[in-house]
N, CA and C atoms of all chains as a GROMACS GRO file, in nm:
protein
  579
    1UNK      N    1   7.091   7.798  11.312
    1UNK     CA    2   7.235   7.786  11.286
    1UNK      C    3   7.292   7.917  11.236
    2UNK      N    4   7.248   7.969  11.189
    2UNK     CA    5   7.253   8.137  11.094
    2UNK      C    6   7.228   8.230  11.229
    3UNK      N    7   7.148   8.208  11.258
    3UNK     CA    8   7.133   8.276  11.395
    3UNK      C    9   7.268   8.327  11.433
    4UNK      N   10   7.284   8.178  11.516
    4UNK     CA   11   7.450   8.164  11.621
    4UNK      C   12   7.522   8.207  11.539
    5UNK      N   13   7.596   8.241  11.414
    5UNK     CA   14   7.659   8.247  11.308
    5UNK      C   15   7.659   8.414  11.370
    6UNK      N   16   7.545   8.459  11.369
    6UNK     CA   17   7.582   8.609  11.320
    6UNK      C   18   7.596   8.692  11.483
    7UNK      N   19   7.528   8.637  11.586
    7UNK     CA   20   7.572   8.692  11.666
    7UNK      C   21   7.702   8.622  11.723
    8UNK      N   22   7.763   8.518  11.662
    8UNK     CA   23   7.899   8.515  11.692
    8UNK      C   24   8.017   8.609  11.646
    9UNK      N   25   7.992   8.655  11.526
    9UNK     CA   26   8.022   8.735  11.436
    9UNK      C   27   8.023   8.888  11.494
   10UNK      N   28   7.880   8.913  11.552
   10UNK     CA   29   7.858   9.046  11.570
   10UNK      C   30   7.952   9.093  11.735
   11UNK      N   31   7.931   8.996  11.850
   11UNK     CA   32   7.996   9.024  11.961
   11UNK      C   33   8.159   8.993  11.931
   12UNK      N   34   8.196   8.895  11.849
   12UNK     CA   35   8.301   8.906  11.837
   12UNK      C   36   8.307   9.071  11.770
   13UNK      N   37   8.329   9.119  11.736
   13UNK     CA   38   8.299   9.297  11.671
   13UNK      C   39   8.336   9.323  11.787
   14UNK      N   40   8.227   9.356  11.841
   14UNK     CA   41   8.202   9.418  12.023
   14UNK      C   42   8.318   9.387  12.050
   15UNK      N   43   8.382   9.274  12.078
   15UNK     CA   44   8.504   9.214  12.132
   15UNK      C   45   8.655   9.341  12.120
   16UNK      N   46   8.627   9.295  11.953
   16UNK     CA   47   8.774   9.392  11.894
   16UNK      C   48   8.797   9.516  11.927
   17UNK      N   49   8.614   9.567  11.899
   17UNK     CA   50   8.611   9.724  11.928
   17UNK      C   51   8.654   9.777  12.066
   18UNK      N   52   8.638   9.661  12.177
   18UNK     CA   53   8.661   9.726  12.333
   18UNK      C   54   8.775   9.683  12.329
   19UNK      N   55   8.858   9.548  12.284
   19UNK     CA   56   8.986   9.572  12.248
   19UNK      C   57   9.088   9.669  12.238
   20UNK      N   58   9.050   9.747  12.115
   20UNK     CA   59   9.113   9.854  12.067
   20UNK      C   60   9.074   9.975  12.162
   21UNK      N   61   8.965   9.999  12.244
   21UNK     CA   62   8.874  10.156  12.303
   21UNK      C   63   9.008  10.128  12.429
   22UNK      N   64   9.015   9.994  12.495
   22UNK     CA   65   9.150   9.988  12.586
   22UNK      C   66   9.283  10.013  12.546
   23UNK      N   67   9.338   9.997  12.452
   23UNK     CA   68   9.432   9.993  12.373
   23UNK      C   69   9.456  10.156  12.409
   24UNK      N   70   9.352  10.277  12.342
   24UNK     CA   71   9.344  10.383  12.280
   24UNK      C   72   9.394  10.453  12.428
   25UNK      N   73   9.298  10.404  12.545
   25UNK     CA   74   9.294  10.448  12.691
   25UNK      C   75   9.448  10.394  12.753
   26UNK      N   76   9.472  10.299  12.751
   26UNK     CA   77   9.643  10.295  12.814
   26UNK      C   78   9.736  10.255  12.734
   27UNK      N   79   9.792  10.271  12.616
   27UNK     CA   80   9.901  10.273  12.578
   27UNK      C   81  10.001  10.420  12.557
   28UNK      N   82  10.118  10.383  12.571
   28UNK     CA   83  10.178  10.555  12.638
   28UNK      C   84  10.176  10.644  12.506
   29UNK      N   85  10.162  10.633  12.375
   29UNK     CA   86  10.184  10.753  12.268
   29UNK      C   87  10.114  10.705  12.151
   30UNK      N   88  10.157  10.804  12.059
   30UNK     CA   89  10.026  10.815  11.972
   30UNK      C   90  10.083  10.679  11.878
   31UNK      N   91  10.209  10.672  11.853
   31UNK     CA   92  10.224  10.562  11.737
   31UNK      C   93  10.161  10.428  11.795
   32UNK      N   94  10.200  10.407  11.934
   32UNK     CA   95  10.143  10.260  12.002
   32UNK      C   96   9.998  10.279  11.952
   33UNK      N   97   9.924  10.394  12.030
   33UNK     CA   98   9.733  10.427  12.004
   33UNK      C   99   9.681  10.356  11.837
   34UNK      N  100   9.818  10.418  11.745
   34UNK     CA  101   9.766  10.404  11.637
   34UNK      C  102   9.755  10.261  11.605
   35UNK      N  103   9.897  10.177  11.658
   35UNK     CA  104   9.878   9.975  11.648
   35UNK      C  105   9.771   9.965  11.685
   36UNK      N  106   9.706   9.999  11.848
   36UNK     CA  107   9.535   9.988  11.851
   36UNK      C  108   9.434  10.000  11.770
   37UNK      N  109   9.459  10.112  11.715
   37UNK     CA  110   9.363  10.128  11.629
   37UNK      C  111   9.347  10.098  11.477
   38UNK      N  112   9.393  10.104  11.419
   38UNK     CA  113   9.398  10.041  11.296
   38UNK      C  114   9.364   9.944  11.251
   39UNK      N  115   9.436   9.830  11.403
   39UNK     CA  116   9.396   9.708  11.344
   39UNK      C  117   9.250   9.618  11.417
   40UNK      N  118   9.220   9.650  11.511
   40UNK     CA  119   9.156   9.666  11.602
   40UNK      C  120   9.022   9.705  11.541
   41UNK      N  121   9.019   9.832  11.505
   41UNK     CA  122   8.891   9.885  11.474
   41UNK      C  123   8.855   9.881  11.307
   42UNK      N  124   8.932   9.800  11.227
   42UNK     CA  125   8.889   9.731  11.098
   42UNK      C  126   8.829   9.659  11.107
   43UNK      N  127   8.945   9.563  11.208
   43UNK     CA  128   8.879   9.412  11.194
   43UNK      C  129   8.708   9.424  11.270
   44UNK      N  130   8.731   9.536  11.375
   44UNK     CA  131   8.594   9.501  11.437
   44UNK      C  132   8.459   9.554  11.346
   45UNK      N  133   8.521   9.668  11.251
   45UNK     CA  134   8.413   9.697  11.179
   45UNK      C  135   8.360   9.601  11.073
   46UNK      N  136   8.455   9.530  11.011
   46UNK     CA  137   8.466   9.390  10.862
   46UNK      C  138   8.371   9.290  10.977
   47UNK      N  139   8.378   9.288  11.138
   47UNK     CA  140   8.302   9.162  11.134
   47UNK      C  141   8.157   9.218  11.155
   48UNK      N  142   8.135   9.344  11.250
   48UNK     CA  143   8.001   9.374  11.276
   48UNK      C  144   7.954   9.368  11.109
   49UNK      N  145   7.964   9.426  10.993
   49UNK     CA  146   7.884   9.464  10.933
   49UNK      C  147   7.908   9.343  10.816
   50UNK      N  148   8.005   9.248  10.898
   50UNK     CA  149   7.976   9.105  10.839
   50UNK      C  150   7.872   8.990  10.853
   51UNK      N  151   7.840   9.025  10.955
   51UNK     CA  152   7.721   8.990  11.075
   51UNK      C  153   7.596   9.004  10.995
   52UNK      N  154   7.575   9.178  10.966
   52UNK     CA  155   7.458   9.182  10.907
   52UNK      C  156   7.453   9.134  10.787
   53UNK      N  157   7.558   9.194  10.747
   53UNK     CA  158   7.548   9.083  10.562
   53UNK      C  159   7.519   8.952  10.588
   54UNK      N  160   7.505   8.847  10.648
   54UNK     CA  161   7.474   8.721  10.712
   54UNK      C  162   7.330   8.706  10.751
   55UNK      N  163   7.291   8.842  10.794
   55UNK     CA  164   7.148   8.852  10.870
   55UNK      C  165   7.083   8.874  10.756
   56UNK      N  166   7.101   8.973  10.673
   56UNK     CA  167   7.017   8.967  10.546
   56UNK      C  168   6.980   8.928  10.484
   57UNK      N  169   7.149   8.828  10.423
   57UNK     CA  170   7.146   8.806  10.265
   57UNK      C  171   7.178   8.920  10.138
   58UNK      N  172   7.128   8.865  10.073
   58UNK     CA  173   7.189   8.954   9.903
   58UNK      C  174   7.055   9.049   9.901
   59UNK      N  175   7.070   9.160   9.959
   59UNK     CA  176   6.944   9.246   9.898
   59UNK      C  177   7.037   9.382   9.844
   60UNK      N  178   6.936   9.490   9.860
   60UNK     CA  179   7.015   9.619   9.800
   60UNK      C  180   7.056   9.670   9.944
   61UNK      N  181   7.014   9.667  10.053
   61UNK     CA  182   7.113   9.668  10.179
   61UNK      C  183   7.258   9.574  10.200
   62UNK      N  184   7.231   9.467  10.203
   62UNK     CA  185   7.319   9.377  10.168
   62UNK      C  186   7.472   9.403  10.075
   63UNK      N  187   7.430   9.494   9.948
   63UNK     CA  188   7.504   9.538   9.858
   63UNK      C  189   7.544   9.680   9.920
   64UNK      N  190   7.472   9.733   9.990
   64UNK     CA  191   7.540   9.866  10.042
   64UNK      C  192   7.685   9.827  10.156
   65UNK      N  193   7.626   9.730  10.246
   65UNK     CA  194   7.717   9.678  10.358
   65UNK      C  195   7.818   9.615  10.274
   66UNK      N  196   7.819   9.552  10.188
   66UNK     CA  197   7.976   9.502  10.096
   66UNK      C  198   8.018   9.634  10.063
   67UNK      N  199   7.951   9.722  10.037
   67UNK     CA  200   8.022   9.844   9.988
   67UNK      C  201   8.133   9.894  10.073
   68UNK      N  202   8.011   9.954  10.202
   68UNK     CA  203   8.141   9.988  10.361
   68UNK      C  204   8.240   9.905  10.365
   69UNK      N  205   8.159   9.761  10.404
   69UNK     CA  206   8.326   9.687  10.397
   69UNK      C  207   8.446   9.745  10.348
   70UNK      N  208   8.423   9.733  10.178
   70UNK     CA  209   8.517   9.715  10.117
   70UNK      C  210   8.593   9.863  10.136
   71UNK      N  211   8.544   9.964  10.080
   71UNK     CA  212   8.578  10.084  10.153
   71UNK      C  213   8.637  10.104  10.273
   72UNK      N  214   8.621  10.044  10.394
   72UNK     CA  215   8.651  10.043  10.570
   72UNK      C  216   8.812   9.992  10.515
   73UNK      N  217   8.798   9.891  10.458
   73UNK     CA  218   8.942   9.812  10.436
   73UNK      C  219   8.992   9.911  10.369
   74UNK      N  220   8.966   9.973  10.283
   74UNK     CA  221   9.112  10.061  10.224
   74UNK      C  222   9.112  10.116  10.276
   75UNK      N  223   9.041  10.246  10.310
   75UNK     CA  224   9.039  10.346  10.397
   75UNK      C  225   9.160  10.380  10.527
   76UNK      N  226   9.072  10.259  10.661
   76UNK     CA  227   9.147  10.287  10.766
   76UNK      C  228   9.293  10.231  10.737
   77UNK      N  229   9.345  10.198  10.708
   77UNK     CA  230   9.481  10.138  10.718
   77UNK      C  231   9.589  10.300  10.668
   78UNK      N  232   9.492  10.339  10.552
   78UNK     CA  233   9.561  10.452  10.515
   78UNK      C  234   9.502  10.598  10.564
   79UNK      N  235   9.421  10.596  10.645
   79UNK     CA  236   9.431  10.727  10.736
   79UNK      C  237   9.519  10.657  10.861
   80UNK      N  238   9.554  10.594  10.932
   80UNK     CA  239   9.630  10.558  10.991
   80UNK      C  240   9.766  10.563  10.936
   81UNK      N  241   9.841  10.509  10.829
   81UNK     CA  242   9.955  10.576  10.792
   81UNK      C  243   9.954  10.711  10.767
   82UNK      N  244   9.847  10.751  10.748
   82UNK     CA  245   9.888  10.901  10.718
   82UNK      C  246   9.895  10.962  10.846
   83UNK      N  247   9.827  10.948  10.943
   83UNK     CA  248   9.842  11.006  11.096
   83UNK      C  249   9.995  10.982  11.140
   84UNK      N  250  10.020  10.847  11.130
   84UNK     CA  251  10.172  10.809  11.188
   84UNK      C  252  10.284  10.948  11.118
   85UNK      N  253  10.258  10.912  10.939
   85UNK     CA  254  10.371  11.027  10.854
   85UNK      C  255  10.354  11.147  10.952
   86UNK      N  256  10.269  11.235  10.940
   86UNK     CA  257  10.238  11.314  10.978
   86UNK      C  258  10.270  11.349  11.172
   87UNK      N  259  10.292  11.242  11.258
   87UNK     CA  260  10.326  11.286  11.373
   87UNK      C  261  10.449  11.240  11.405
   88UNK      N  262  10.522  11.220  11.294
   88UNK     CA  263  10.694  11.147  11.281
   88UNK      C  264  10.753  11.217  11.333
   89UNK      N  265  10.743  11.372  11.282
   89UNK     CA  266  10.836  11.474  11.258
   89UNK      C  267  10.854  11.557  11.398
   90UNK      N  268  10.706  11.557  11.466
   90UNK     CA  269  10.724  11.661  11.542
   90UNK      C  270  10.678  11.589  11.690
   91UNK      N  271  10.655  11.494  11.745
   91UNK     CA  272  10.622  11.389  11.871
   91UNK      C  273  10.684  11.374  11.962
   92UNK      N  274  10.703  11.359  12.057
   92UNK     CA  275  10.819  11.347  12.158
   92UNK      C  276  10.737  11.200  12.207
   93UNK      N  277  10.779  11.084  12.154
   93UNK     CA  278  10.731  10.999  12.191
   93UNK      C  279  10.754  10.940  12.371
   94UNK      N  280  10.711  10.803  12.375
   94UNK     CA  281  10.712  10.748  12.522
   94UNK      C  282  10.826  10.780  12.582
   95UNK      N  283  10.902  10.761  12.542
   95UNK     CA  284  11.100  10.713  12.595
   95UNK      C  285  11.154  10.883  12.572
   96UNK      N  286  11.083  10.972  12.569
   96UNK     CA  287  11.121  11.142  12.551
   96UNK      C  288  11.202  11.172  12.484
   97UNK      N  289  11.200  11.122  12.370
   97UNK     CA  290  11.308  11.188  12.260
   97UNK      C  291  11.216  11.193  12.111
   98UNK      N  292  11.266  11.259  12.025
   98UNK     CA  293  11.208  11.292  11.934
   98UNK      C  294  11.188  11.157  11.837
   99UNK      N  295  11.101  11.124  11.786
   99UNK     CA  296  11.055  10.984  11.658
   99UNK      C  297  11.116  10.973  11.582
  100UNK      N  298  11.177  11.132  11.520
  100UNK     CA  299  11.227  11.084  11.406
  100UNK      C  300  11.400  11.040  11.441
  101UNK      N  301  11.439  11.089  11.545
  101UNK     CA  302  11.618  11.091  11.570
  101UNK      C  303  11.643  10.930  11.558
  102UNK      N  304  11.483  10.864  11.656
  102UNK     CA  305  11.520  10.728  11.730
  102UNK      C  306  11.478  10.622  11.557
  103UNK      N  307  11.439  10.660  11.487
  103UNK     CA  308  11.404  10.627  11.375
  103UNK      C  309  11.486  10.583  11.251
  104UNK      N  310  11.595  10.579  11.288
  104UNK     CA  311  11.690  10.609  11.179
  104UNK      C  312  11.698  10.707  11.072
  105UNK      N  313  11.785  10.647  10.946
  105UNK     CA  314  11.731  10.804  10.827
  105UNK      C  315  11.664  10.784  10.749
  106UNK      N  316  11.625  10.874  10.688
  106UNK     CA  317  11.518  10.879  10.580
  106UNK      C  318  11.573  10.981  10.526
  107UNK      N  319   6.496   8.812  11.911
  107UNK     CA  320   6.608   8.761  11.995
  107UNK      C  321   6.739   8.810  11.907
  108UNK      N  322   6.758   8.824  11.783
  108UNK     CA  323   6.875   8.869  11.704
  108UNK      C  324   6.866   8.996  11.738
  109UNK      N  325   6.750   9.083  11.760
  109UNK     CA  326   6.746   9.229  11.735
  109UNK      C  327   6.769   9.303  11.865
  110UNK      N  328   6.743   9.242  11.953
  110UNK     CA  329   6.791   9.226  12.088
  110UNK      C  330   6.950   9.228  12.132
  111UNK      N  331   6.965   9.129  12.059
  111UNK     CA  332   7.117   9.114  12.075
  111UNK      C  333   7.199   9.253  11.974
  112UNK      N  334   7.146   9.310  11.874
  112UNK     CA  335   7.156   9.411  11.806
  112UNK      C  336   7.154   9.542  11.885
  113UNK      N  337   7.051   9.556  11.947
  113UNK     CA  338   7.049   9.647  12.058
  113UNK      C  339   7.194   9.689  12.197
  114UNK      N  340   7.181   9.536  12.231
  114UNK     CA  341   7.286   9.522  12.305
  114UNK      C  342   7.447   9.555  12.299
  115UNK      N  343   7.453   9.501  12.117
  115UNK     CA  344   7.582   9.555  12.070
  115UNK      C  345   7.578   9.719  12.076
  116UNK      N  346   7.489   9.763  12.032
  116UNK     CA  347   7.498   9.962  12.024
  116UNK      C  348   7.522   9.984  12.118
  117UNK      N  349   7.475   9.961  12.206
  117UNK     CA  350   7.452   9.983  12.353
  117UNK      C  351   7.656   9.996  12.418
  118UNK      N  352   7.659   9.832  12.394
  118UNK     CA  353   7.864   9.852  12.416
  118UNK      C  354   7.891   9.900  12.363
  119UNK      N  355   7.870   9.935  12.208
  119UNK     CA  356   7.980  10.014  12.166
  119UNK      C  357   7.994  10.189  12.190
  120UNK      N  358   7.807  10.200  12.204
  120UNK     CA  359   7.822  10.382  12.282
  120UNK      C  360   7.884  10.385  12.376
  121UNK      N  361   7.905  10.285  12.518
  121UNK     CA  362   7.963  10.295  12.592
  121UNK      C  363   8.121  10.302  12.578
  122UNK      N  364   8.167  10.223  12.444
  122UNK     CA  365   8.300  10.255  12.401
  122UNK      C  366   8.337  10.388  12.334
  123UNK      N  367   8.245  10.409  12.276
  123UNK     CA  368   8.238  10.586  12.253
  123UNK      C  369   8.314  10.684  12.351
  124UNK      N  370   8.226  10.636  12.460
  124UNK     CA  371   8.222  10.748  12.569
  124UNK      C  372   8.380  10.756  12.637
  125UNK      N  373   8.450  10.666  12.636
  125UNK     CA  374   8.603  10.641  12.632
  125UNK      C  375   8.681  10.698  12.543
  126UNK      N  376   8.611  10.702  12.407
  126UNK     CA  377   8.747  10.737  12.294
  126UNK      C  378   8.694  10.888  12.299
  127UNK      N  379   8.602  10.966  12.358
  127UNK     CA  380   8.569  11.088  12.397
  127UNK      C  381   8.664  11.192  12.477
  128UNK      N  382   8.704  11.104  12.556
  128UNK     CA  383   8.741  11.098  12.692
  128UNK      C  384   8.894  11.087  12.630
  129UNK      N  385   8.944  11.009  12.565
  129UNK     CA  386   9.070  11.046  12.498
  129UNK      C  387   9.110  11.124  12.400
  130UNK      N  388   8.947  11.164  12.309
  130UNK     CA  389   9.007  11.282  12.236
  130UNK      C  390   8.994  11.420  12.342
  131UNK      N  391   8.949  11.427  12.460
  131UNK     CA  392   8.923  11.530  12.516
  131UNK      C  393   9.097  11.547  12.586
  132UNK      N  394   9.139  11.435  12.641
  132UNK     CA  395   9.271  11.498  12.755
  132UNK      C  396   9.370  11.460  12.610
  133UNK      N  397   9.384  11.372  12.493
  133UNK     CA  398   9.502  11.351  12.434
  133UNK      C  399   9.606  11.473  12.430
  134UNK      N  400   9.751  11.462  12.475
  134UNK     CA  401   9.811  11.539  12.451
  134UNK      C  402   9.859  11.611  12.355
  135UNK      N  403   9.875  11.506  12.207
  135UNK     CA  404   9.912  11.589  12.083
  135UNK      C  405   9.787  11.553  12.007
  136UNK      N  406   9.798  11.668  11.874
  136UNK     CA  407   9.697  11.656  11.807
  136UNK      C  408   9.667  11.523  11.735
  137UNK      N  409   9.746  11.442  11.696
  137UNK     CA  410   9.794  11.293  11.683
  137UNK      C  411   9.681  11.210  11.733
  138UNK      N  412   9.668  11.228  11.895
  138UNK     CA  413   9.612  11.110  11.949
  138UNK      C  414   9.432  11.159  11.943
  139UNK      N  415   9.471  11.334  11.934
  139UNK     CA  416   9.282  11.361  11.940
  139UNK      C  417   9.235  11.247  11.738
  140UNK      N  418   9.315  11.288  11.650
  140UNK     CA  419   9.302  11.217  11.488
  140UNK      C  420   9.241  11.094  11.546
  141UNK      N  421   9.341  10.989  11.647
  141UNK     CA  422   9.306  10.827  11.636
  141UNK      C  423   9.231  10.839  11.699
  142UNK      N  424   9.163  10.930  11.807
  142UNK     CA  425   9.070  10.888  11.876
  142UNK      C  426   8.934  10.922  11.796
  143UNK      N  427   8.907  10.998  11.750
  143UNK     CA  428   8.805  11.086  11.623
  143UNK      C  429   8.771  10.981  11.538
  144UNK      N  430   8.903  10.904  11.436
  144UNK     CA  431   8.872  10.856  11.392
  144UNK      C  432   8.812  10.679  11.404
  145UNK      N  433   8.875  10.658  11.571
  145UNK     CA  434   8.770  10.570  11.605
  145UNK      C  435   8.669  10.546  11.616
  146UNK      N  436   8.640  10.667  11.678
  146UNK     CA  437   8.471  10.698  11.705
  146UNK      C  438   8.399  10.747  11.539
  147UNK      N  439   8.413  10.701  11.443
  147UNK     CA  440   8.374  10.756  11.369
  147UNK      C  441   8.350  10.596  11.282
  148UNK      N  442   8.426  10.538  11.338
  148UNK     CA  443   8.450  10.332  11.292
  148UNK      C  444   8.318  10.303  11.358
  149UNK      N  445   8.339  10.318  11.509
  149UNK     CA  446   8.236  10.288  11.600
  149UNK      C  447   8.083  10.324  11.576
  150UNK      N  448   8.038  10.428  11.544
  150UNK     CA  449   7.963  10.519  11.487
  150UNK      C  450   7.882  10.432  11.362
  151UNK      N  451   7.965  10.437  11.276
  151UNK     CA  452   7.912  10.359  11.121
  151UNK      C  453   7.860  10.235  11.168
  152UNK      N  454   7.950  10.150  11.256
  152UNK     CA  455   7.861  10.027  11.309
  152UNK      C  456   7.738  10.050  11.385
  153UNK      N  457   7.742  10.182  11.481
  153UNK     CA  458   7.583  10.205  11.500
  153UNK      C  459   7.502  10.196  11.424
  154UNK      N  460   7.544  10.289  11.311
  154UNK     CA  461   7.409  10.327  11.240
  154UNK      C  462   7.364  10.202  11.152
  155UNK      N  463   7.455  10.107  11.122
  155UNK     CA  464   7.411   9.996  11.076
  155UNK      C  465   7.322   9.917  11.138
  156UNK      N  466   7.351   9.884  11.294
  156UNK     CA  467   7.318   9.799  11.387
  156UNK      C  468   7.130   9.902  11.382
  157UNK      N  469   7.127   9.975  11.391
  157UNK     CA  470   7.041  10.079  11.415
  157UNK      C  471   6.903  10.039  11.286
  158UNK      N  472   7.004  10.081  11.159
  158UNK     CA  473   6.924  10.036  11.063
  158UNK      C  474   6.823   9.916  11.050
  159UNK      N  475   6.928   9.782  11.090
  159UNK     CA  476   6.850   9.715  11.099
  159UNK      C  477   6.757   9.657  11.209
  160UNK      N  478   6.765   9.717  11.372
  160UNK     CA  479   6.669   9.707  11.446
  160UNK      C  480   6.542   9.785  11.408
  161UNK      N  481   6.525   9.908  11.335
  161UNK     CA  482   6.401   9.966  11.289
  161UNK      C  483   6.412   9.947  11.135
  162UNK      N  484   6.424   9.829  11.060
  162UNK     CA  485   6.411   9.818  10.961
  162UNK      C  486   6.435   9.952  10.878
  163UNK      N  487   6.466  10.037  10.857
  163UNK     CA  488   6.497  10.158  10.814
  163UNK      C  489   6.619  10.136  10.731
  164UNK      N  490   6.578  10.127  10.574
  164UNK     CA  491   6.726  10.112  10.477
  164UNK      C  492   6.820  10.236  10.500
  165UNK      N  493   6.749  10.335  10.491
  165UNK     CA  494   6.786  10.488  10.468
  165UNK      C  495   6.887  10.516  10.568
  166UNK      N  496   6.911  10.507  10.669
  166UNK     CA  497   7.021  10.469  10.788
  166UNK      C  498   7.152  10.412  10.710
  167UNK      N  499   7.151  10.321  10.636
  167UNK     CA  500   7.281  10.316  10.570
  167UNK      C  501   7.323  10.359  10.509
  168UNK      N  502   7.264  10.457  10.423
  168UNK     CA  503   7.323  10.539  10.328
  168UNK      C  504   7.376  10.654  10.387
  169UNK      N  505   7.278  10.703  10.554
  169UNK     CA  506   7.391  10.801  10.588
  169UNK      C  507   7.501  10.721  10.651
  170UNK      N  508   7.520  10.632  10.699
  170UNK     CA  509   7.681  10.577  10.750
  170UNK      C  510   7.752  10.579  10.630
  171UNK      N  511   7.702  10.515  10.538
  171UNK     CA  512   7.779  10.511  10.372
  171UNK      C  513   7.835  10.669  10.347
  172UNK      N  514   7.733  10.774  10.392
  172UNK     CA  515   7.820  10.894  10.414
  172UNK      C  516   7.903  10.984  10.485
  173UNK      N  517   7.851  10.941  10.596
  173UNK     CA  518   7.938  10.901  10.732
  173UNK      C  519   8.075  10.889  10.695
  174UNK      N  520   8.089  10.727  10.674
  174UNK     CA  521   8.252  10.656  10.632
  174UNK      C  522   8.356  10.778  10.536
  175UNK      N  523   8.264  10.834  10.459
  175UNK     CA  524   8.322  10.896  10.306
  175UNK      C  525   8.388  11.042  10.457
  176UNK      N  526   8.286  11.098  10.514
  176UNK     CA  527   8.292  11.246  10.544
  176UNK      C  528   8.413  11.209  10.678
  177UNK      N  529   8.412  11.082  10.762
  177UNK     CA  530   8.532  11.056  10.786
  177UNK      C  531   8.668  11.055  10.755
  178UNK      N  532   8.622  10.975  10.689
  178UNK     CA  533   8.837  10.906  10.603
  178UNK      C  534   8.838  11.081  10.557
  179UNK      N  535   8.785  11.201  10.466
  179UNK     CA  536   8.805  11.278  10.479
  179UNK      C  537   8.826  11.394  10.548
  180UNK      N  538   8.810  11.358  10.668
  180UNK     CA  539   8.831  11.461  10.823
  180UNK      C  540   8.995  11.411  10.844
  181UNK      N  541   9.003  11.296  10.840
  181UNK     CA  542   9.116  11.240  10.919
  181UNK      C  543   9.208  11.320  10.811
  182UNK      N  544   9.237  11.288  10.677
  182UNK     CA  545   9.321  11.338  10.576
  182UNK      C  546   9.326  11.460  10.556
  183UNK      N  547   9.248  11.546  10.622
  183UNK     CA  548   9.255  11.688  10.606
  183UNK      C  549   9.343  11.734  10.762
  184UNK      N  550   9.294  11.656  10.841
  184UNK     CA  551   9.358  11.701  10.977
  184UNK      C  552   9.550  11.681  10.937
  185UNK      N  553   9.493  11.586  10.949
  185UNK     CA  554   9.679  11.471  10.921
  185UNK      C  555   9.758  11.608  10.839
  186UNK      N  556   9.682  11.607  10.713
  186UNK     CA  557   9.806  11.662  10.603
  186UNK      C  558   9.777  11.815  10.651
  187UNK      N  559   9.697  11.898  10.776
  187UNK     CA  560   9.714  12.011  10.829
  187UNK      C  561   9.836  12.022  10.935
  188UNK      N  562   9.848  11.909  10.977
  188UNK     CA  563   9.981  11.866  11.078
  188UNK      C  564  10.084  11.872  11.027
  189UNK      N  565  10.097  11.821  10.894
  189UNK     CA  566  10.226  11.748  10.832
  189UNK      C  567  10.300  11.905  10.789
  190UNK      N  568  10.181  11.976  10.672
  190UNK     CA  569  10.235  12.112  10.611
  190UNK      C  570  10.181  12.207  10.644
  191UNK      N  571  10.136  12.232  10.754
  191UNK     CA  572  10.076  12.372  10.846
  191UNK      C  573   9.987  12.446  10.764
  192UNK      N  574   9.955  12.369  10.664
  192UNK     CA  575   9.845  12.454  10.570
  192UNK      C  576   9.730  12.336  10.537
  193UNK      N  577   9.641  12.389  10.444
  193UNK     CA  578   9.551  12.249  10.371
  193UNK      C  579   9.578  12.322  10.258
   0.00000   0.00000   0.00000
């Protein structure tokens, strides 16, 4: 039962990750790439290395993989906003006009 | 039969590698080479996990554990080199 559990867990991963690797390959600009990725390649990392935490149990591996987790979750969300800040200013997005004009003010 | 299936996952996800390669290689702004880098760098850490535990080898996680760290810090150095043309 633990078994099925974790490789449901783990291909679902696989799932998100080719999810998002398509996402990265045809969507037209970087802000769309970034919706791919962010959310896409969290979630797929929280389940693969949810998987193994499942396969293990509570050991001192076990405690390292809660570590990544928890880390993966803060992390990507905020190198991803910071990529977006950072390509606001100067992008000529899909629709050929500049991000920030079509953006309103700030 | 789990470790197998462990195998199998590395296996897709190098092959997803080889795509976000392929987009940091043609991306047009420096923007899309960041998301693609820092995908492959998501992708990556789940190797070395998946890895770890097909050769029982703890020591494999501690480099992804450093991995993750030497990431999120590539991306934030690139980004805020974009933003203010300096680091």
């Amino acid at each position: 039962m633990r078994e099925i559990l974790v490789l449901f867990l783990l291909f679902s991963g696989v799932f998100f990750f080719t999810v998002g690797t398509i996402g990265l390959l045809r969507l037209p600009d970087v802000f769309c790439r970034l919706h791919a990725n962010t959310k896409s390649d969290t979630l797929g990392v929280g389940l693969v290395l949810s998987s193994l935490l499942l396969y293990e149990g509570l050991s001192s591996a076990g405690v390292k993989l809660i570590f990544m987790i928890i880390f993966i979750l803060i992390t990507n969300p905020t190198a991803g906003h910071i990529v977006a800040r950072a390509s606001y200013d100067t992008i000529v997005d899909w629709t050929g006009q500049l991000a920030r004009q079509k953006g309103g003010d700030d | 039969m789990t470790e197998t299936a462990f195998l199998i996952a590395a296996i897709l996800l190098m092959i997803n590698v080889i795509f976000c390669v392929y987009r940091a290689a043609i991306g047009p702004t420096p923007g899309d080479r960041v998301v693609a880098i820092n995908m492959i760098t998501g992708k990556t850490i789940a190797v070395m996990a998946l890895v770890s535990f097909m050769y029982h080898e703890e020591l494999f996680l501690d480099v992804a554990i450093t991995y993750t760290l030497i990431g999120y810090t590539a991306t934030i150095c690139v980004a805020k080199y974009l933003e203010l043309k300096r680091l």
